[in-house]
LUMZAFI-435932 format. One record per residue: residue number from 1; residue in three letters; x, y, z of N, C-alpha, C, CB in turn. Coordinates in steps of 0.1 Angstrom, whole numbers. Glycine has a CB too. Layout:
BEGIN
PT    k    r    n.X    n.Y    n.Z   ca.X   ca.Y   ca.Z    c.X    c.Y    c.Z   cb.X   cb.Y   cb.Z
PT  NUM  Ala      X      Y      Z      X      Y      Z      X      Y      Z      X      Y      Z
...
***
This chain:
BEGIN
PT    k    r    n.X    n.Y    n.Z   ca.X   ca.Y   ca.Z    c.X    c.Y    c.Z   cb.X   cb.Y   cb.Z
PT    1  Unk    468    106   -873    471    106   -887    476    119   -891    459    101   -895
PT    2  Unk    484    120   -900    493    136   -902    484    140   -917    516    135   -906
PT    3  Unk    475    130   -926    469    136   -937    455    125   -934    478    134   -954
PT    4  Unk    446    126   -940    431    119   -940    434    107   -942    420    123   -951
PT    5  Unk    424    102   -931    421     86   -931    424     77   -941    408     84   -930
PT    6  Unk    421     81   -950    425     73   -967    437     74   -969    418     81   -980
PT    7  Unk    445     86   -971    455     92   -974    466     85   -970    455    104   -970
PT    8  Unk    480     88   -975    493     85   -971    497     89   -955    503     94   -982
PT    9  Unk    499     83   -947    501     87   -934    519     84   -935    491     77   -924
PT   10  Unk    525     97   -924    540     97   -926    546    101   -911    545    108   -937
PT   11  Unk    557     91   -908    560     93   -896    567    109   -888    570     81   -896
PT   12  Unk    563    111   -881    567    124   -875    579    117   -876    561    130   -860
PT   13  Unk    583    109   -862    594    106   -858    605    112   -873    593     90   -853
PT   14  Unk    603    101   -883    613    104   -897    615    118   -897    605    101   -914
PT   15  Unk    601    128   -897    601    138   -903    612    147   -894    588    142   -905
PT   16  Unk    607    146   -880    619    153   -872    636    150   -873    615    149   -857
PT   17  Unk    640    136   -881    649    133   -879    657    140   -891    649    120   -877
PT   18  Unk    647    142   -903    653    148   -913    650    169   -911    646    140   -929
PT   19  Unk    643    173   -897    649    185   -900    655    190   -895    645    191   -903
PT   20  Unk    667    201   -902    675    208   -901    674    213   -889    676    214   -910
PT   21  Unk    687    221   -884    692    225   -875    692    221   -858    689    235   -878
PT   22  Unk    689    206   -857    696    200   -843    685    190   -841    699    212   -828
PT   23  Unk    689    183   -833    686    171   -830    669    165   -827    695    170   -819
PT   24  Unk    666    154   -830    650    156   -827    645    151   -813    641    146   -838
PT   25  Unk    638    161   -807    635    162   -793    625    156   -785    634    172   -792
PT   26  Unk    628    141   -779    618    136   -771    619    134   -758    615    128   -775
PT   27  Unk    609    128   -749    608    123   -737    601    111   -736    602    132   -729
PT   28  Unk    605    101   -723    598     95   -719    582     95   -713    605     93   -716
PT   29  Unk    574     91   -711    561     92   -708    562     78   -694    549     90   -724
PT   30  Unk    562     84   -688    560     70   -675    549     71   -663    575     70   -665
PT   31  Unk    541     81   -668    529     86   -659    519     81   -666    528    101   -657
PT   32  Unk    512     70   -660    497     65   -671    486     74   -670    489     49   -668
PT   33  Unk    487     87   -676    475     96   -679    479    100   -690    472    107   -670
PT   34  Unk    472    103   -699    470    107   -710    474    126   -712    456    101   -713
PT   35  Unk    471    129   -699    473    147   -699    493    147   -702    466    158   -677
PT   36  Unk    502    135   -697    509    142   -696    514    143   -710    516    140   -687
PT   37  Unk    510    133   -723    513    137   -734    505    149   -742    513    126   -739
PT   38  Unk    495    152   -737    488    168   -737    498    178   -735    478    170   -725
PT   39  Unk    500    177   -726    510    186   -717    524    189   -728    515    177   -701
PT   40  Unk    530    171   -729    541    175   -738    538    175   -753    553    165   -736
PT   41  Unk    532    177   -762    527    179   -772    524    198   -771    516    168   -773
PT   42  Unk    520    201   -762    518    218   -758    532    221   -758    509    223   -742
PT   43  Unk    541    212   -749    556    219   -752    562    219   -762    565    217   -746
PT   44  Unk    557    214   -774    566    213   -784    577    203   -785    571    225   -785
PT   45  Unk    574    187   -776    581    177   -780    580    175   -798    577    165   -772
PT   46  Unk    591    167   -802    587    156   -818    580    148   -813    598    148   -827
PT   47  Unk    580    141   -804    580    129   -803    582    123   -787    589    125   -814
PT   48  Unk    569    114   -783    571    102   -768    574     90   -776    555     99   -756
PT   49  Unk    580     85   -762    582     72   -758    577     69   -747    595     69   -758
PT   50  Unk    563     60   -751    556     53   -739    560     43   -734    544     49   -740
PT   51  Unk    568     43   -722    576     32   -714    571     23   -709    582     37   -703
PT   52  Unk    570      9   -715    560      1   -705    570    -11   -700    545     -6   -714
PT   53  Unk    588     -6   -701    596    -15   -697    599    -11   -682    608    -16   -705
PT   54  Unk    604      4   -679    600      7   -666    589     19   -662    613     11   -661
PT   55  Unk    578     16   -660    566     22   -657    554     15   -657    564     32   -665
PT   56  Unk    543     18   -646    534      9   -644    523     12   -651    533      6   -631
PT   57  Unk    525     12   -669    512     14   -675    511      1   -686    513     31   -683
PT   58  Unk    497     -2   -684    492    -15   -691    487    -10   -707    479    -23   -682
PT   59  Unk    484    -23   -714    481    -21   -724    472    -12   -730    479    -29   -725
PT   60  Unk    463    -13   -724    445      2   -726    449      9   -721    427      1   -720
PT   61  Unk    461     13   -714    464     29   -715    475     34   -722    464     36   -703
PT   62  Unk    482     24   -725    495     27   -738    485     30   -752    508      8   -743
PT   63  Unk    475     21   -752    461     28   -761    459     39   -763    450     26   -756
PT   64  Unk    455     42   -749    451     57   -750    461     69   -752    443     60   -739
PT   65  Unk    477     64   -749    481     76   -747    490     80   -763    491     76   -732
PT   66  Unk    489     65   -772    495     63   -785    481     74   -790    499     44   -791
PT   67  Unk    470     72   -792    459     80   -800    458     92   -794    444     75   -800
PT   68  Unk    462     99   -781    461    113   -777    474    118   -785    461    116   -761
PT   69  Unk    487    109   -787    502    115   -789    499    117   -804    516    105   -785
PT   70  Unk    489    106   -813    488    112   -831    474    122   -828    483     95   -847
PT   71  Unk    469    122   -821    458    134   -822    468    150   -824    447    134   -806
PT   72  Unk    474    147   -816    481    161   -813    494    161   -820    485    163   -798
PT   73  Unk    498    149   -827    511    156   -840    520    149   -832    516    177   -843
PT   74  Unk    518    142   -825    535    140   -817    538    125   -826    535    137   -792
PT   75  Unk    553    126   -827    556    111   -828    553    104   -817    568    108   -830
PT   76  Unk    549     88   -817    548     78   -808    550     67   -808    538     78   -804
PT   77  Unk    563     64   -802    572     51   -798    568     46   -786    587     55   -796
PT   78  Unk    569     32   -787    565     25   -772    580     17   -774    546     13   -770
PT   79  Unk    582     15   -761    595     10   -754    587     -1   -753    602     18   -740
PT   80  Unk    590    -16   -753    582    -29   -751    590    -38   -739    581    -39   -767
PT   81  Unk    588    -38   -729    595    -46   -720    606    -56   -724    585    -52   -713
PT   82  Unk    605    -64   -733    610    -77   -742    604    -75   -755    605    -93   -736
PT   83  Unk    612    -87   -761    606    -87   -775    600    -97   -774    614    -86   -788
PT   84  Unk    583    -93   -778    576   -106   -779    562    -99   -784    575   -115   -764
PT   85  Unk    566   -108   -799    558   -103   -808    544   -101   -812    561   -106   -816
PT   86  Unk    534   -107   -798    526   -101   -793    521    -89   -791    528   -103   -789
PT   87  Unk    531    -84   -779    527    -72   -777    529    -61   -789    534    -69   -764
PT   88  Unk    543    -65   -798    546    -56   -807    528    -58   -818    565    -61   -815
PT   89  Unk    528    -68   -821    519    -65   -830    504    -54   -822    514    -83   -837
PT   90  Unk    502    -56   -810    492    -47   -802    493    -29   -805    495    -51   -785
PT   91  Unk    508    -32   -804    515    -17   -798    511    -11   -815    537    -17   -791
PT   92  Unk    517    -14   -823    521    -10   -836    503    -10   -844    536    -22   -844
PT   93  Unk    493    -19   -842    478    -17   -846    474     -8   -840    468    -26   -844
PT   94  Unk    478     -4   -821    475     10   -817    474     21   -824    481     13   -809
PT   95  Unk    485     19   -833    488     32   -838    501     41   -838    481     39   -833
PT   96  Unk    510     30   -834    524     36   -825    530     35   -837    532     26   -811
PT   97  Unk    539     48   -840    547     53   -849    558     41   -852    552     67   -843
PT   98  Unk    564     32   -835    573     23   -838    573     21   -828    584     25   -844
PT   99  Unk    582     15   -824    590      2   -812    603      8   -814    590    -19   -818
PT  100  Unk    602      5   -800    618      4   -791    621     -9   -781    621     18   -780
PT  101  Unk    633    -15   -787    632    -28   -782    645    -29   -770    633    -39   -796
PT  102  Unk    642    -33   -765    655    -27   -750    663    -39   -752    648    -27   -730
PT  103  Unk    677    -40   -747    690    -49   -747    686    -58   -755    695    -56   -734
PT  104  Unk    691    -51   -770    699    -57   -787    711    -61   -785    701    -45   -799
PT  105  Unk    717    -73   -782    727    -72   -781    736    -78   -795    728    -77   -769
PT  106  Unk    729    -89   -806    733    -92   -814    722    -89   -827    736   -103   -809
PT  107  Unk    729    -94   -838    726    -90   -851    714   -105   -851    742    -89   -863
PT  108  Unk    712   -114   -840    702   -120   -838    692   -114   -835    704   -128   -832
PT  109  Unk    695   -109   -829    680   -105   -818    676    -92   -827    683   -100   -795
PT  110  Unk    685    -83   -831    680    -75   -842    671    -81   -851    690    -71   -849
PT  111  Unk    677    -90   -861    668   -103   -870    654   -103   -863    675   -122   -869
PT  112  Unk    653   -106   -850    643   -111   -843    633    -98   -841    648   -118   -830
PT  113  Unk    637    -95   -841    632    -76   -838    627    -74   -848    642    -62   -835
PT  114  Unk    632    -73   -861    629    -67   -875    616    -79   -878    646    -69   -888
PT  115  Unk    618    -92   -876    611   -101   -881    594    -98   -868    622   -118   -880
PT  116  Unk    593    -93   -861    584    -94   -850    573    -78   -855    595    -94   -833
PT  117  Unk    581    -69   -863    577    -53   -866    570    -53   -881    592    -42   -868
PT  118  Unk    575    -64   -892    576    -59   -903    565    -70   -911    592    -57   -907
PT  119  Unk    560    -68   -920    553    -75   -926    560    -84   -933    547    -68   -932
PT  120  Unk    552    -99   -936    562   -106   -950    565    -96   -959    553   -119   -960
PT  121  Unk    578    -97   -970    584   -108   -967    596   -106   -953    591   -111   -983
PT  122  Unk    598    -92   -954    609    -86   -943    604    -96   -928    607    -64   -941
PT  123  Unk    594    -97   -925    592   -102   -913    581   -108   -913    591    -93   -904
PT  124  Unk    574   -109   -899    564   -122   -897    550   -115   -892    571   -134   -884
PT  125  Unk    549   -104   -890    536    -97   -882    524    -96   -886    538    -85   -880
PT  126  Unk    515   -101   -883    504   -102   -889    492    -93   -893    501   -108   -884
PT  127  Unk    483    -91   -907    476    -80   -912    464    -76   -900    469    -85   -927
PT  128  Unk    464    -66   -895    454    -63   -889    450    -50   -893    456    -65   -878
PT  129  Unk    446    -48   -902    441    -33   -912    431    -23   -905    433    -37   -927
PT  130  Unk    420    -32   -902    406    -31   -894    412    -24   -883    398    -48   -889
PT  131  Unk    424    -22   -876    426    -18   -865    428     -5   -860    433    -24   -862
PT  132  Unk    434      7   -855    434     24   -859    449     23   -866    432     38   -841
PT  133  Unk    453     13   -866    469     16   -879    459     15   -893    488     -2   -878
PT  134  Unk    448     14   -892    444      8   -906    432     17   -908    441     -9   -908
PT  135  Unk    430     31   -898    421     39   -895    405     27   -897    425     54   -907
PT  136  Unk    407     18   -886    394     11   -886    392      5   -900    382     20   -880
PT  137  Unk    398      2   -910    396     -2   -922    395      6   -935    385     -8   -920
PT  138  Unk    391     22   -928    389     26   -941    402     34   -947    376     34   -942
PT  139  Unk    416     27   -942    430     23   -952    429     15   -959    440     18   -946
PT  140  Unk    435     19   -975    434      6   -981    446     -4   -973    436      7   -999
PT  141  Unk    442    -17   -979    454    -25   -973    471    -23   -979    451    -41   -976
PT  142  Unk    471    -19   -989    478    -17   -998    489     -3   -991    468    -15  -1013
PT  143  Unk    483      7   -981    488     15   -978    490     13   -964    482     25   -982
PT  144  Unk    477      1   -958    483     -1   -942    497     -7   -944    474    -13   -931
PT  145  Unk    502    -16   -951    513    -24   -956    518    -18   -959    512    -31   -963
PT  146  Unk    524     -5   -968    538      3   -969    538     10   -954    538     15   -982
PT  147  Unk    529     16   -947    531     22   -936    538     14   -928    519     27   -930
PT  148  Unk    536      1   -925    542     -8   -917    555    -12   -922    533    -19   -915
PT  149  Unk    556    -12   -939    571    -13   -940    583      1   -939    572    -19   -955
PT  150  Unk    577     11   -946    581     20   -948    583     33   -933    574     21   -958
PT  151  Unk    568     31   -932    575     45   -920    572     37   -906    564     65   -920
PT  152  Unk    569     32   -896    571     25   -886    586     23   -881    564     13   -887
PT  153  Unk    590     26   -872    601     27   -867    604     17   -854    603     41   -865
PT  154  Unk    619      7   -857    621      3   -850    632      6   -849    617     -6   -849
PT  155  Unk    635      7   -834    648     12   -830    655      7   -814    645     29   -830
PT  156  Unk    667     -3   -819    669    -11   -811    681     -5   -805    669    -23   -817
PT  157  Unk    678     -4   -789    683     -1   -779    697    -12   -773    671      0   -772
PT  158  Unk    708      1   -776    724    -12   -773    726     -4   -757    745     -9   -789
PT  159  Unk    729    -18   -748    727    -15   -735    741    -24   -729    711    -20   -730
PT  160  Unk    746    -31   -738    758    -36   -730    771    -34   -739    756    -52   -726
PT  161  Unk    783    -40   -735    795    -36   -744    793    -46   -752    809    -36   -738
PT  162  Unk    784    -56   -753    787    -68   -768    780    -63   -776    782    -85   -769
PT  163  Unk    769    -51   -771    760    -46   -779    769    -35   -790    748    -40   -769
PT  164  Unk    768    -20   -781    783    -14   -782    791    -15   -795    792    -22   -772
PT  165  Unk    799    -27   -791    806    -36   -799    797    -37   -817    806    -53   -788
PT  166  Unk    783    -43   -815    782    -50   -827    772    -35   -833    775    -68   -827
PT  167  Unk    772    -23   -829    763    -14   -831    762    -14   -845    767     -2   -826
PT  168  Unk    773    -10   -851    772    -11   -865    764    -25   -875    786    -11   -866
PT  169  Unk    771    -35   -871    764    -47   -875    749    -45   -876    767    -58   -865
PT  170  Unk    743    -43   -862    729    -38   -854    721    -32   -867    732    -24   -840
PT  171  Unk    727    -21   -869    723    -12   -877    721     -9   -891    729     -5   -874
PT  172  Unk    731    -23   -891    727    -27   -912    718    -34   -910    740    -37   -924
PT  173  Unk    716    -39   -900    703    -51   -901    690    -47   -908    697    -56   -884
PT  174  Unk    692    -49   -924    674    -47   -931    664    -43   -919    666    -64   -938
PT  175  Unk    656    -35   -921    645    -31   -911    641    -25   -894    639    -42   -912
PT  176  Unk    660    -23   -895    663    -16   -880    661     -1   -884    682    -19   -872
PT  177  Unk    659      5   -880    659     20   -886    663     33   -875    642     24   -892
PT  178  Unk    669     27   -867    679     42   -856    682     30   -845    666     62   -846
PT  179  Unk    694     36   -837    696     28   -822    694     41   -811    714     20   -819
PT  180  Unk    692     35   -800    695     45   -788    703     35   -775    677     54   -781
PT  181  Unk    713     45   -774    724     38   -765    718     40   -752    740     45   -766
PT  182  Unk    719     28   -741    715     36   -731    725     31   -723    701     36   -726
PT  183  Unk    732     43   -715    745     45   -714    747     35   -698    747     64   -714
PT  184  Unk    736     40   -690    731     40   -680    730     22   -675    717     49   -683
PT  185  Unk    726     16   -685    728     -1   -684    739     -2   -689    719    -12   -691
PT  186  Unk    746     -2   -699    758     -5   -701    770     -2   -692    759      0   -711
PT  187  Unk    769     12   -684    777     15   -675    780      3   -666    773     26   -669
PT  188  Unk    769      4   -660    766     -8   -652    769    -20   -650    759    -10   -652
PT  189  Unk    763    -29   -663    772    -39   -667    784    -44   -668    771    -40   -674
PT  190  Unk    791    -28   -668    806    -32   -669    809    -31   -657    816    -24   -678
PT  191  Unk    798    -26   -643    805    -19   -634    810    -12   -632    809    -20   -630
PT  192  Unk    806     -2   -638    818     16   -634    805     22   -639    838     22   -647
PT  193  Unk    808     36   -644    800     46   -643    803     49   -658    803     57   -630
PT  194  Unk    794     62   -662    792     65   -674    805     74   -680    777     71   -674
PT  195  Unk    810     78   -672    819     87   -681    833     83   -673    815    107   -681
PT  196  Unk    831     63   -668    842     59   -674    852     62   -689    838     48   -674
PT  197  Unk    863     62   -691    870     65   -700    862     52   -710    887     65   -696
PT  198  Unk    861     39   -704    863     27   -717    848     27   -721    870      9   -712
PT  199  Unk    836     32   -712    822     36   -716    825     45   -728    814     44   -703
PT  200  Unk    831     60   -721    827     67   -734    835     61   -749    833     84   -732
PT  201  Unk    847     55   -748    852     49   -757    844     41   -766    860     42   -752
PT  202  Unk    834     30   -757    826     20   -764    814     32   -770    820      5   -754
PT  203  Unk    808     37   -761    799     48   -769    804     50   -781    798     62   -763
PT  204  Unk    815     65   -781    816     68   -792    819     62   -803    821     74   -791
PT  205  Unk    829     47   -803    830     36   -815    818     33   -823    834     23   -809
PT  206  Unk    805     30   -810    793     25   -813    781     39   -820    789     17   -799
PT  207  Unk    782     50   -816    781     67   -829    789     65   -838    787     83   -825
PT  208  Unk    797     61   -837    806     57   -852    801     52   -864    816     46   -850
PT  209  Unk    803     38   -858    799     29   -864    786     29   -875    797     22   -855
PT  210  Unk    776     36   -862    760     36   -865    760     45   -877    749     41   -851
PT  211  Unk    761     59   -874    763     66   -885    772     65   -900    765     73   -878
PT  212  Unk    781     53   -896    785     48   -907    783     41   -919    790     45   -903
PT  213  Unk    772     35   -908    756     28   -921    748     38   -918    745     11   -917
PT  214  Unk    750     48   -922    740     52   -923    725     53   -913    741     47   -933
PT  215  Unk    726     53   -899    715     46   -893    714     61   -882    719     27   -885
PT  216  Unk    703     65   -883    701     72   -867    707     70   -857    692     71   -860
PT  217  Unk    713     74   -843    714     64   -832    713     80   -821    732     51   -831
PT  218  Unk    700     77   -809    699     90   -804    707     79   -789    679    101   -804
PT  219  Unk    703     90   -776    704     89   -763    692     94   -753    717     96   -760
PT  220  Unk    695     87   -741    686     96   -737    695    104   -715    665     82   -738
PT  221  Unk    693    118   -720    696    127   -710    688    133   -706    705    135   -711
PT  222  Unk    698    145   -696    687    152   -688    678    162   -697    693    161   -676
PT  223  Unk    673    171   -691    664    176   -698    671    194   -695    647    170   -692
PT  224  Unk    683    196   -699    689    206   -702    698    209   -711    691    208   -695
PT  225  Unk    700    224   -712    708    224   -729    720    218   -725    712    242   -737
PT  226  Unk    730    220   -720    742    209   -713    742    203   -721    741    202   -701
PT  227  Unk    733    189   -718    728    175   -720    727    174   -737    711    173   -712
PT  228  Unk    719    184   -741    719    184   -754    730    186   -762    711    193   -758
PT  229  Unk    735    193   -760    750    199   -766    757    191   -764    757    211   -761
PT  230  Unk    763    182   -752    767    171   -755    768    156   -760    769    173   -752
PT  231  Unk    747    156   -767    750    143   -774    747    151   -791    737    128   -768
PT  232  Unk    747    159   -791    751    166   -802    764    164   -805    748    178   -801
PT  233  Unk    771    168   -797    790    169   -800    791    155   -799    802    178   -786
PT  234  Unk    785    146   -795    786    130   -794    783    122   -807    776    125   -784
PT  235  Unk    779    130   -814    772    128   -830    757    122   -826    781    114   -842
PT  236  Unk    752    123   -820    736    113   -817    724    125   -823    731    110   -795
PT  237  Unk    715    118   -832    709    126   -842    691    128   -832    710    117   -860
PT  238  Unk    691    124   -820    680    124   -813    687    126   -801    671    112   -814
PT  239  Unk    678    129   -792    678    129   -775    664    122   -769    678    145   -769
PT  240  Unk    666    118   -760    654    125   -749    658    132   -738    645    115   -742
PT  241  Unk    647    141   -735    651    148   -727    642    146   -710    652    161   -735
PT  242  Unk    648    136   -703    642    134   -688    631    124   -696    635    150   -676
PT  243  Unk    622    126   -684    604    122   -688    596    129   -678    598    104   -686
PT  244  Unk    582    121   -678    573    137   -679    572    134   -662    553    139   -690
PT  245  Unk    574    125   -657    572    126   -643    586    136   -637    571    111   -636
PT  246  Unk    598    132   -640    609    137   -638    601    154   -643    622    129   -648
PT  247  Unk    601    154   -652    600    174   -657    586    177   -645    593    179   -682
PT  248  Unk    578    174   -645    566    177   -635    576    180   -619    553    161   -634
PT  249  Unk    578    166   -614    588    169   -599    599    185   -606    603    149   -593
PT  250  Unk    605    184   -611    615    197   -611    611    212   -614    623    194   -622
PT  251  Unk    602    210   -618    588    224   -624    578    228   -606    568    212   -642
PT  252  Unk    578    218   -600    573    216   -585    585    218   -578    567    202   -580
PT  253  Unk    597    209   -576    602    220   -572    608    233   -573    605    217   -570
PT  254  Unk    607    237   -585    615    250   -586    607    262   -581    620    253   -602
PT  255  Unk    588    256   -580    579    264   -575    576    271   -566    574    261   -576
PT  256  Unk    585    255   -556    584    256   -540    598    263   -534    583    240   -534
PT  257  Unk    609    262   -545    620    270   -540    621    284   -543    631    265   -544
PT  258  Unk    608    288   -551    607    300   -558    598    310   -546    599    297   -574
PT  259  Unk    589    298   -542    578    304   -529    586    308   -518    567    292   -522
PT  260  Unk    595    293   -512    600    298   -502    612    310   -498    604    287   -498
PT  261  Unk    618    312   -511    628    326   -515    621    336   -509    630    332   -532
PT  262  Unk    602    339   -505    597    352   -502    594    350   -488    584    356   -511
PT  263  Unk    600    358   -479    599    363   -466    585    373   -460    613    373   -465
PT  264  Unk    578    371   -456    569    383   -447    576    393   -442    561    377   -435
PT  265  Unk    569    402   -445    575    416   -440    567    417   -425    571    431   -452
PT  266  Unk    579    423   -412    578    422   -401    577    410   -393    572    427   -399
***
């Protein structure tokens, strides 16, 4: 919680998105321990995304790692394998800042997304106040209910060219609130690679677009300034940068190439 149990609670994620001077800075979390959002909360992320579409972490520890990420100030997004409004209602009583819903491809499944996140009348999700979104009850209901309309973030992920294509559409959809392109399936889909000419084409149409309603839309790259600078120059108002298994292997090896650089004398 960012003020007292009772109090107005307010999304990091938002908060990073509105401040000034560059883009708001996250990572993926694909390691089910709780240290490594310790770890990235010490570095000064905004904000995880607990991956439970590719990574082998279950529900009671998406638990634990959503209450270590608001203990420590971070925003906390969970990536949901599918949409199925199940798990979303689990993820979001955890305590999860918002949802990320993977291959949006239509202004349907957006609908479907919005309707699975949001309380009547915007959607269909059910009151569970009593739960740590509702600080165990002692939220009034009245404020678990704007929290869930107002700052909870869903942010639907465009992964093919029909997606691409309807970004904009996507993004006016009542109760979507940012996209993240992921470049990486879409490439694919079309069969070619990412910095195909007609990829970056559909990208940039689809930064267009998004920002045209008015909508967030980040990416996710490596975890260097490079990377940054160019989804900056791309117009994308977020990143991620790698995840924490990726940054751990690269920190190891740069340790072991740092060791082996030293020679014994004689």
């Amino acid at each position: 919680m960012s003020t007292g149990a009772t109090g107005p609670r307010r999304s990091r994620f938002r908060a990073a998105l509105a401040r000034p001077g560059g883009p708001a800075l996250g990572t993926w979390v694909k390691l089910p321990v709780t240290e490594s959002v310790e770890l990235l909360a010490l570095a000064g992320f905004d904000f995880v995304v607990v991956d439970l579409e590719h990574a082998p972490i279950d529900m009671q520890t998406a638990y634990q790692l959503i209450g270590t990420a608001n203990q420590l100030g971070l925003g906390s997004i969970v990536r949901i394998p599918a949409l199925e409004p199940g798990v979303v209602q689990r993820v979001l009583d955890a305590g999860a800042e918002g949802v990320m819903v993977p291959h949006v491809d239509t202004v349907e499944q957006a609908r479907a997304a919005v309707s699975a996140v949001r309380f009547p009348p915007l959607g269909a999700r059910g009151v569970g106040s009593t739960s740590r979104a509702g600080a165990w009850g002692a939220t009034a209901r009245a404020e678990y209910l704007r929290y869930g309309q107002e700052e909870v973030v869903l942010i639907a992920q465009i992964e093919s060219a029909r997606a691409a294509s309807s970004a904009g559409a996507i993004a006016a959809v009542p109760g979507v609130d940012a996209l993240l392109v992921g470049a990486a399936d879409l490439s694919t889909s079309e069969g070619t690679t990412e910095d195909d000419p007609r990829i970056v084409s559909l990208v940039t149409a689809a930064v267009e677009d998004c920002l045209a309603a008015g909508v967030p839309i980040g990416n996710a790259g490596a975890a260097t300034a490079e990377s940054v600078r160019r989804a900056v120059a791309t117009g994308y108002t977020f990143t991620l940068l790698g995840n924490d298994a990726g940054l751990l292997g690269a920190a190891a090896r740069a340790a072991v190439e740092a060791g082996r650089s030293v020679r014994r004398l004689g």
